[in-house]
C-alpha positions as CSV (number, residue, x, y, z in Angstrom):
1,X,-110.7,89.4,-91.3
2,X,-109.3,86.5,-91.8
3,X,-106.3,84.7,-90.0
4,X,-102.7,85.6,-90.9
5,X,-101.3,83.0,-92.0
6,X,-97.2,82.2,-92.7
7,X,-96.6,80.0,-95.4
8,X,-93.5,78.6,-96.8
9,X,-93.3,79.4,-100.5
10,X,-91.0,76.3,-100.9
11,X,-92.7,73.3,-99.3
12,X,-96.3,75.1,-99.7
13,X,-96.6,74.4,-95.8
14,X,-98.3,76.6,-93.2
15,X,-95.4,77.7,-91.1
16,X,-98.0,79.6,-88.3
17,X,-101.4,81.3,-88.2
18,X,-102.2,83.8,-86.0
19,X,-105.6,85.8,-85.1
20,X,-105.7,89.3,-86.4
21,X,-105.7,92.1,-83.6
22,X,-109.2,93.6,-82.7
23,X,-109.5,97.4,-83.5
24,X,-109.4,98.1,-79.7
25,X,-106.2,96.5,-79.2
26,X,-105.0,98.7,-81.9
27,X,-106.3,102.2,-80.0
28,X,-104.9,100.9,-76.6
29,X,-101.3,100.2,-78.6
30,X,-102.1,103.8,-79.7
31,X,-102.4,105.1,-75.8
32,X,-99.2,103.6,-75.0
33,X,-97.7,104.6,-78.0
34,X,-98.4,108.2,-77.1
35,X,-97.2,107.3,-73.5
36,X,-94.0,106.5,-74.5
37,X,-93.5,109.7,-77.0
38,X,-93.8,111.9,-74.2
39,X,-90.6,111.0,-72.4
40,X,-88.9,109.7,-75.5
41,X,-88.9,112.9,-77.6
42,X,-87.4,114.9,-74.5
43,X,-84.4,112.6,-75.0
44,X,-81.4,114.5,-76.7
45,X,-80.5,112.6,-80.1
46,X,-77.3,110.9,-78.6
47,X,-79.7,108.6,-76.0
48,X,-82.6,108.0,-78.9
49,X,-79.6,106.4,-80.9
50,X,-77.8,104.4,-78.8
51,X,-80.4,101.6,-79.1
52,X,-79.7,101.4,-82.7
53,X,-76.0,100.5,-82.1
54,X,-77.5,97.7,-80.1
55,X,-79.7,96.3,-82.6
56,X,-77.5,96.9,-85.4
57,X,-74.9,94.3,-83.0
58,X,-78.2,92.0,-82.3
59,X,-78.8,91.9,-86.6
60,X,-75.3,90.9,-87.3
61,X,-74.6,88.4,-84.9
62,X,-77.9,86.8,-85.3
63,X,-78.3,87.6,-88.8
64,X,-78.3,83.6,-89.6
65,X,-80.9,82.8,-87.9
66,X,-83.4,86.4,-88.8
67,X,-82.2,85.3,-92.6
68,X,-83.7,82.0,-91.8
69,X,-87.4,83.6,-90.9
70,X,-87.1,85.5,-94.3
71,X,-86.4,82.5,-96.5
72,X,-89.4,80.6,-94.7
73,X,-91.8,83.5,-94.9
74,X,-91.1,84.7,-98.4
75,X,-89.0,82.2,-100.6
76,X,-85.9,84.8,-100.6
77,X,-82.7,82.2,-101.1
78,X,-81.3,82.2,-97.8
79,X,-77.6,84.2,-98.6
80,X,-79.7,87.1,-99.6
81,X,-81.4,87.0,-96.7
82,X,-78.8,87.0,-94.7
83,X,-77.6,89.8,-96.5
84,X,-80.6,92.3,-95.8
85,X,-80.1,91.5,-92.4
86,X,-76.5,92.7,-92.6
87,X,-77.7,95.7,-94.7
88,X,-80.3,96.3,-91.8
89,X,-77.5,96.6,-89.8
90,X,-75.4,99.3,-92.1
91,X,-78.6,101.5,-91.8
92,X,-78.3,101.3,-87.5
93,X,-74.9,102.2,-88.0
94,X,-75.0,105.5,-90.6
95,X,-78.2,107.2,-87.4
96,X,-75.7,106.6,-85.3
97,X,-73.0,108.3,-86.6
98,X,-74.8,111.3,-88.4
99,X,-78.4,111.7,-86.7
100,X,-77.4,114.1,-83.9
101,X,-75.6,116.0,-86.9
102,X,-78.8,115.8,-89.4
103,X,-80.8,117.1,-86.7
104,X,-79.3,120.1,-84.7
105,X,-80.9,123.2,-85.2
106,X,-80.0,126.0,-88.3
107,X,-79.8,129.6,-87.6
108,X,-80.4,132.4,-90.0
109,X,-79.5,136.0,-89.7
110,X,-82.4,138.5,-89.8
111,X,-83.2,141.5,-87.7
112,X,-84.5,139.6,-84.4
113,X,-82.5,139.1,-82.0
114,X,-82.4,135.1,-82.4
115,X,-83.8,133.0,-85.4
116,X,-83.5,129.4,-85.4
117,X,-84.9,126.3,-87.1
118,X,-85.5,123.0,-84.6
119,X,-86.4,119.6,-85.9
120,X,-89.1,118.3,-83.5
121,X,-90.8,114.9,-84.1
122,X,-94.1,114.5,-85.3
123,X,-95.3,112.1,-83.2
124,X,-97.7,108.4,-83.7
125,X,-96.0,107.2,-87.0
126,X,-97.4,104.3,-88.8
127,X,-95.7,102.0,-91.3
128,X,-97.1,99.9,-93.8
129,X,-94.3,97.6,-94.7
130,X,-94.2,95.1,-97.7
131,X,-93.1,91.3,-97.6
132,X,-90.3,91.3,-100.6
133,X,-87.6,93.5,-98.2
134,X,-89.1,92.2,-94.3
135,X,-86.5,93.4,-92.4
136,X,-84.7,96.0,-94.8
137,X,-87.9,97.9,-95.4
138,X,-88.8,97.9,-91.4
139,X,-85.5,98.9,-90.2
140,X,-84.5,101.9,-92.6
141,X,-88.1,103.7,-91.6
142,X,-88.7,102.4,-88.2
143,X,-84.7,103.6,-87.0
144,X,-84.4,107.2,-88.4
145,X,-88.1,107.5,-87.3
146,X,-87.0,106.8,-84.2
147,X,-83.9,108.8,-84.1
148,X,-85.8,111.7,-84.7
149,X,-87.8,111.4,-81.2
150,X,-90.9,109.7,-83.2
151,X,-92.3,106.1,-81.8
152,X,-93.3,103.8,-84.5
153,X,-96.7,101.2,-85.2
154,X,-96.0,98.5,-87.9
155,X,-98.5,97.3,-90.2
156,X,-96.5,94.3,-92.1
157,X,-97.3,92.4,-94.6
158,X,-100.1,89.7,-93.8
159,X,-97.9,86.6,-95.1
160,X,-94.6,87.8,-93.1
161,X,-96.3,87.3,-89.5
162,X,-93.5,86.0,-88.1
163,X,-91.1,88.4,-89.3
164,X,-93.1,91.2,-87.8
165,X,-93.4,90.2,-84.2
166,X,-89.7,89.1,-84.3
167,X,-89.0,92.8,-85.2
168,X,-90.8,94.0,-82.5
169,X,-88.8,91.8,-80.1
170,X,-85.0,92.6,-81.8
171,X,-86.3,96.5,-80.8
172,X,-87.0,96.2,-77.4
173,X,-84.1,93.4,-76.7
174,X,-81.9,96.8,-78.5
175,X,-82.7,99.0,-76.0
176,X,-86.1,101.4,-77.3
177,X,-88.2,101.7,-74.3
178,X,-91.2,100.2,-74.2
179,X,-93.9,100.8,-76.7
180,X,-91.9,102.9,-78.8
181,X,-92.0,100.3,-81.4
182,X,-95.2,98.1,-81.7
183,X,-96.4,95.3,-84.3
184,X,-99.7,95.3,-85.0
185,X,-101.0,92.2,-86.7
186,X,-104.1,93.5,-89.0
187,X,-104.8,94.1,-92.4
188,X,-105.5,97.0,-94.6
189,X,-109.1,98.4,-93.0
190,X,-108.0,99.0,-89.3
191,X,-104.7,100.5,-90.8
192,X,-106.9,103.2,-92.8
193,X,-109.2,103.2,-89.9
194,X,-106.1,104.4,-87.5
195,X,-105.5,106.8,-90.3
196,X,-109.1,108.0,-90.4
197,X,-109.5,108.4,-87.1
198,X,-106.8,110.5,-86.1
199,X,-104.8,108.2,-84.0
200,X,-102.0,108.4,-85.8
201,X,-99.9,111.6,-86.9
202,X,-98.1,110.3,-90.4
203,X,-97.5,107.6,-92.6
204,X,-95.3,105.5,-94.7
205,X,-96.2,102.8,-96.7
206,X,-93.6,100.9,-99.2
207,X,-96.2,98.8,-101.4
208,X,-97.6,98.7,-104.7
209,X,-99.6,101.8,-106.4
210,X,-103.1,100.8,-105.8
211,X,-102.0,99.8,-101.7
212,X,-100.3,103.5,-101.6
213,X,-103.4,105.3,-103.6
214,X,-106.0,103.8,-100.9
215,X,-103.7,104.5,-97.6
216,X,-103.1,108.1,-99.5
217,X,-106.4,108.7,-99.9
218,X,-107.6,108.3,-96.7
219,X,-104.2,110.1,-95.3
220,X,-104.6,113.4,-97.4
221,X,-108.2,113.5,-96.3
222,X,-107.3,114.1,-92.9
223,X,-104.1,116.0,-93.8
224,X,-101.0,113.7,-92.9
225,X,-97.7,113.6,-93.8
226,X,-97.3,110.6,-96.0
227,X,-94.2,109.2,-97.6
228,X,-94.7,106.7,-100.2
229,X,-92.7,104.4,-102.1
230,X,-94.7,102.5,-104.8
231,X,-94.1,100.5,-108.0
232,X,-91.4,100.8,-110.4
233,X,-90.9,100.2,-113.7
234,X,-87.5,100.8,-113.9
235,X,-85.7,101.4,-117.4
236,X,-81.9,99.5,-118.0
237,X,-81.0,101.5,-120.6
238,X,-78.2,100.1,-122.9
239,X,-76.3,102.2,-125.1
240,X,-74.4,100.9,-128.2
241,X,-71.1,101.7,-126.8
242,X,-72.0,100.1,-123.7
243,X,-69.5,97.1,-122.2
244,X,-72.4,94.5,-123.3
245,X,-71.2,91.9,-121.3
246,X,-70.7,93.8,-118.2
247,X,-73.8,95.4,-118.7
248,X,-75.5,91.7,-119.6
249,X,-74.6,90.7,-116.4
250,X,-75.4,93.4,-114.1
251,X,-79.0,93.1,-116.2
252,X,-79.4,89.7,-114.7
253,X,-78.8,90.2,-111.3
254,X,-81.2,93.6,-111.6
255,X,-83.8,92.0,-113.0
256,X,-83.9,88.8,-111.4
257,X,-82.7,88.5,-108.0
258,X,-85.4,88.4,-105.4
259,X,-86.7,86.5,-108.1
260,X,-88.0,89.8,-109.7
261,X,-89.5,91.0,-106.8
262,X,-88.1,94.3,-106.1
263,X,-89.4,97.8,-106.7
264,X,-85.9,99.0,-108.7
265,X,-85.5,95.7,-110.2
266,X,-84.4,96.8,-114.0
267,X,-88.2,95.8,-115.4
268,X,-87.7,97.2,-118.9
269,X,-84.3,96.5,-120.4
270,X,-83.8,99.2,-123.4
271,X,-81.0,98.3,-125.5
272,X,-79.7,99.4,-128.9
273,X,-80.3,98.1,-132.4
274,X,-76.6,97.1,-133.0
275,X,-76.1,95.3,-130.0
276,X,-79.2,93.8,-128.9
277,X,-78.4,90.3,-129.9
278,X,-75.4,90.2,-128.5
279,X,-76.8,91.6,-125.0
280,X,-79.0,88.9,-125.2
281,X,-76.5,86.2,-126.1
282,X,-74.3,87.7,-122.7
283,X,-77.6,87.9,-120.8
284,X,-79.1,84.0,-121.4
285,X,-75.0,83.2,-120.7
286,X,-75.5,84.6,-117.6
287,X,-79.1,83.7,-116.2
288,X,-78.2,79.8,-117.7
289,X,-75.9,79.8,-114.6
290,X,-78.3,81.0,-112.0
291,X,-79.5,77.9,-109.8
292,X,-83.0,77.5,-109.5
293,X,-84.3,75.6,-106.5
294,X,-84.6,75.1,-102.5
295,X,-83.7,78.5,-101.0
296,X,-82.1,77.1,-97.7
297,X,-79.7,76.0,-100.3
298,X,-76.6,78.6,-99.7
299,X,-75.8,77.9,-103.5
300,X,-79.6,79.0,-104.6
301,X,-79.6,81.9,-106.9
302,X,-83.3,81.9,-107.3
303,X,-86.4,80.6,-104.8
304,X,-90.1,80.6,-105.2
305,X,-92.3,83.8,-106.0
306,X,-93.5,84.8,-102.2
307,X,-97.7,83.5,-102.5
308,X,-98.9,80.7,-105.0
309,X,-101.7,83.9,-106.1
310,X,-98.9,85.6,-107.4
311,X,-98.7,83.2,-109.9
312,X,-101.5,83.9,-111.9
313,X,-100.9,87.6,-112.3
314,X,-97.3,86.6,-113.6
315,X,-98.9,83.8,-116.1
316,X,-101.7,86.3,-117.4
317,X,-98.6,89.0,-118.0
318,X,-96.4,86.2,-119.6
319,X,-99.5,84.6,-122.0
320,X,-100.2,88.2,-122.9
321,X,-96.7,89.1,-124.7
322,X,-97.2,85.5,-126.1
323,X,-99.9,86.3,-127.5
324,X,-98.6,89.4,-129.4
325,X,-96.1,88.2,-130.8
326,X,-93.4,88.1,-128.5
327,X,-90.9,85.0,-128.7
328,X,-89.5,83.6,-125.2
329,X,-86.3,82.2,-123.9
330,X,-86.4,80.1,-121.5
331,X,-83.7,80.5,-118.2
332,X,-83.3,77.7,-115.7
333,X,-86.0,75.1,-114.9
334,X,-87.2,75.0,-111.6
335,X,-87.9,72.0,-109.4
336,X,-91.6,71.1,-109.1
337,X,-92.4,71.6,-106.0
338,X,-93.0,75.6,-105.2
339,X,-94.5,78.4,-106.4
340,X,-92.1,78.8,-109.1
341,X,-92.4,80.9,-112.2
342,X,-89.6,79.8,-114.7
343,X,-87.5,82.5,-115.2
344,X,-88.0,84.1,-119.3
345,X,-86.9,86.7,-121.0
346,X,-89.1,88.0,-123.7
347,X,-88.3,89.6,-127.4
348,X,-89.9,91.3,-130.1
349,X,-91.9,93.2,-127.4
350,X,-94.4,95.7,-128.4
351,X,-95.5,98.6,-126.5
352,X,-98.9,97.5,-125.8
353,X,-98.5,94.3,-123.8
354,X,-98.6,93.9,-120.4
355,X,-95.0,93.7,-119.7
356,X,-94.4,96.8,-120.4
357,X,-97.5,98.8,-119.5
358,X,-97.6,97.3,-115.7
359,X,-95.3,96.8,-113.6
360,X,-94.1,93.1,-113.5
361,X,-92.7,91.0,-110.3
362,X,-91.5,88.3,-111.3
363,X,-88.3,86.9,-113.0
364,X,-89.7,88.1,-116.6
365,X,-87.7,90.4,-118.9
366,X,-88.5,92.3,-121.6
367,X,-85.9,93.3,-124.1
368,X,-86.6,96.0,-126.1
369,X,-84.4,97.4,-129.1
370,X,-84.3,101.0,-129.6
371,X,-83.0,102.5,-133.0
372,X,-81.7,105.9,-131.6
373,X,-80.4,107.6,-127.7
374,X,-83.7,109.4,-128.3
375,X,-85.8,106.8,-129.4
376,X,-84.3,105.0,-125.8
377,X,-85.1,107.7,-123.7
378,X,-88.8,108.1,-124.9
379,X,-89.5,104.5,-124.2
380,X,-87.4,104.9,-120.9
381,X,-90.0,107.9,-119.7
382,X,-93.3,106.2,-121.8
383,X,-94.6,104.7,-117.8
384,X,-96.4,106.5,-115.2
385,X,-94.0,104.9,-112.7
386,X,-90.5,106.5,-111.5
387,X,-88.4,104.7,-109.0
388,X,-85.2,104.3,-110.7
389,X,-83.1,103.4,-113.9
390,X,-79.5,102.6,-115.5
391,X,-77.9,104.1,-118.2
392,X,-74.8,101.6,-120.0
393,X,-72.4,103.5,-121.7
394,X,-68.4,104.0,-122.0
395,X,-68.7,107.1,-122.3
396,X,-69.3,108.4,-119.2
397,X,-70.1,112.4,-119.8
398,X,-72.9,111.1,-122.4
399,X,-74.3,108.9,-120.0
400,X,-74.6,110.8,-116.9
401,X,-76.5,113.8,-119.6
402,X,-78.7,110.9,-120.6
403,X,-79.5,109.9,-116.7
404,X,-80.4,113.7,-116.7
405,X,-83.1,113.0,-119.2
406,X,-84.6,109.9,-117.5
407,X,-87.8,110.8,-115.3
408,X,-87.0,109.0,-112.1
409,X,-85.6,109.2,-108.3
410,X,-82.7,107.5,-108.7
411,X,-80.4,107.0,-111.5
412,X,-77.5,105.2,-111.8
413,X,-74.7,104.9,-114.7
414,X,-73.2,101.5,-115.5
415,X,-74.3,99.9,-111.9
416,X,-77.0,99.0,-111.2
417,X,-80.4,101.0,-108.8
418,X,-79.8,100.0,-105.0
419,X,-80.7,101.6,-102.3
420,X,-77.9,102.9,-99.4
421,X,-78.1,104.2,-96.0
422,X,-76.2,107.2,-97.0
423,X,-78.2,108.2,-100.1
424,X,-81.9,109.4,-100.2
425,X,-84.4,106.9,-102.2
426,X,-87.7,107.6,-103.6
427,X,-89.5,108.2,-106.9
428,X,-91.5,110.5,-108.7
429,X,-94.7,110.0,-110.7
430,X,-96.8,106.9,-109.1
431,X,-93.6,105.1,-107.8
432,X,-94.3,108.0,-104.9
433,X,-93.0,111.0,-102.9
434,X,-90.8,111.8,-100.4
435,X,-87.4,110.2,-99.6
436,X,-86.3,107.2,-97.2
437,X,-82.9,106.8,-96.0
438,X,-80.1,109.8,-96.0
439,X,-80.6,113.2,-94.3
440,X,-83.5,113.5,-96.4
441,X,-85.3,110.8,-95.1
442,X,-84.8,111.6,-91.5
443,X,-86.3,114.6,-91.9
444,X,-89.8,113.2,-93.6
445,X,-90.9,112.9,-89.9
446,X,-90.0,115.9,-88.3
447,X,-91.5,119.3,-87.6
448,X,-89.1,122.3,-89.2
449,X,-90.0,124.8,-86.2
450,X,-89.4,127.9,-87.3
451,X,-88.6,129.9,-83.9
452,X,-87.7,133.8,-83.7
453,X,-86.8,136.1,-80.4
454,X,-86.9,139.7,-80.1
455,X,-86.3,141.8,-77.8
């Protein structure tokens, strides 16, 4: 494999390189992996989360200079970085407060003497984390992973080197003992090979559906517990009696911060006949005041797409829709210097181009009109992906039937999808299964040990 290499999506300059780990320093961070489960899932709950109060103290009064390593890695303007470090941080606090709860046993009455459900851990877990969300994505599967009395091995993203050995250091300077939370710097083969070989004893992956279709493949082969959160073409369904300009607005921000490069970012924005042009009018209003440019910049709305290659899966999206008829409008020119796709939003779509048959990141969005609720909710379902969606409408009862309707894991009504510490988040369909974050998502890693006494 080749060298990892950190490169600043901004200035285009190498920030690091570094030497992918050989497959036998993988199986020794394995051993001491295993080492360290033994005396960390004897620990009660109250001890495995006290390290998490420290890093979630280490995150905010650092957050600064972590938001800094994000902007660098990945383009992300620096005050939303700064913010998922902060939002890291919100995660530590919510284990600390409810994991010992989530986890203690549940009785049930039958006629032994004593039946009882314990939550055990399951043991190696491995995480295949993406680049868009470096430190969000890490912290809210690595800390209830943890919590539960699991140790953790992180496979990051090959352009976010930094980010992923800094991780490793914020864990141990909180507090988890040693070698219960390991970066190791490979790429996708000697993470399916750890997989393959049994070294590990489950899986989660947050990537895109053909990175979580390999990793499953080889996973449910040898029968492990997977949790996977994939693509998403996510639905912003507008209603005619919608608040337009609210919901123009709100459309923006879901569709183009991160510069389009987020799983629930609204990709498919659904809006009714009558109101369409206005929605658009509001929505060009809103994105004309975005600023485009140098993410270090604390004004910046919008930085660089994360890896010049991206590029050219964006163009061959955009040139498609061009091509069949679709007429663009432009948003804010970017500076020259970058990896910068100019943010567009696209009309008179058709169902057959690209930008609506795949999943698009980038800051590209399609507005679609839709004569009827119904004819709105079959384009809202017409994807194999399931992450989220948002239905716009003032009246609230009809739009929390119509979220009902729509085939995804999260819905949400006049807001827009984002992901909390205190709410479970996955999809359905080829966005994934299983849950992150919640109760729920503490519980993906755990053994339900079913136990009964008789006399």
């Amino acid at each position: 494999m080749r060298r990892l290499r950190s490169i600043n999506p901004y200035s285009g300059k190498i920030n690091q390189e570094f030497d992918p780990m050989p497959f036998a320093s993988c199986e020794k961070a394995v051993g001491m992996a295993k080492e360290a489960l033994a005396s960390w899932r004897k620990k009660p709950v109250s001890e495995r989360v006290k390290p998490a109060a420290a890093l979630a103290s280490i995150l905010r009064n650092r957050s600064g200079e972590y938001g800094r390593i994000i902007t660098e890695e990945m383009g992300k303007p620096i005050r939303l970085a700064v913010a998922e470090v902060e939002k890291c941080a919100l995660a530590c606090d919510y284990y600390c407060e409810n994991a010992e709860k989530f986890l203690r046993g549940e009785t049930f009455d039958t006629e032994a003497r004593k039946s009882y459900v314990r939550f055990e851990p399951l043991g190696v877990i491995l995480g295949v984390m993406p680049w868009n969300f470096p430190f969000w994505q890490v912290v809210r599967w690595a800390v209830p992973a943890l919590a539960a009395g699991n140790v953790c091995l992180l496979k990051h993203a090959s352009n976010v080197p930094i980010t992923a050995i800094e991780l490793e250091k914020i864990f141990r300077e909180a507090g988890f003992p040693d070698n219960t939370f390991q970066t190791l710097l490979i790429g996708p083969q000697p993470a399916e090979r750890l997989i393959d070989e049994d070294l590990v004893d489950g899986v989660s992956i947050t990537g895109s559906v053909q990175a979580g279709s390999a990793i499953g493949a080889v996973a449910g082969k040898n029968i492990k517990k997977m949790v996977l959160e994939l693509g998403g073409s996510d639905p912003f369904v507008v209603l005619e009696d919608a608040d337009v300009e609210k919901a123009a607005r709100t459309a923006v921000k879901a569709r183009m911060s991160n510069t389009g490069q987020n799983c629930i970012a609204a990709k498919r924005l659904i809006v009714a006949e009558s109101v369409a042009d206005r929605f658009l009018e509001k929505f060009m209003e809103a994105l004309g005041e975005w600023k485009v440019g140098d993410p270090m910049n604390k004004d910046t709305d919008m930085g660089p797409v994360a890896r010049e290659e991206f590029l050219e899966g964006l163009s061959r999206q955009f040139e498609d829709a061009v091509k069949k008829g679709a007429t663009v409008h432009y948003g804010p020119k970017p500076p020259d210097t970058g990896f910068f796709c100019r943010p567009a939003v696209l009309t008179d779509v058709k169902p057959d181009m690209k930008v609506v048959r795949e999943e698009v990141f980038g800051p590209i969005a399609p507005i679609i009109r839709a004569g009827s609720e119904a004819e709105m909710i079959r384009i809202a379902n017409d994807t194999d992906l399931g992450l989220g969606g948002s239905v716009w409408s003032k009246n609230i009862e009809k739009a929390e039937k119509l979220s009902h309707e729509i085939n995804a894991g999260f819905v949400a009504v006049n807001g827009m999808v984002s992901s909390d510490p205190r709410l479970p988040f996955g999809g359905i369909k080829k966005s994934g299964y299983g849950r992150e974050l919640s109760h729920f998502g503490l519980k993906e890693f755990v053994n339900a040990k079913t136990v009964v006494v008789n006399d």
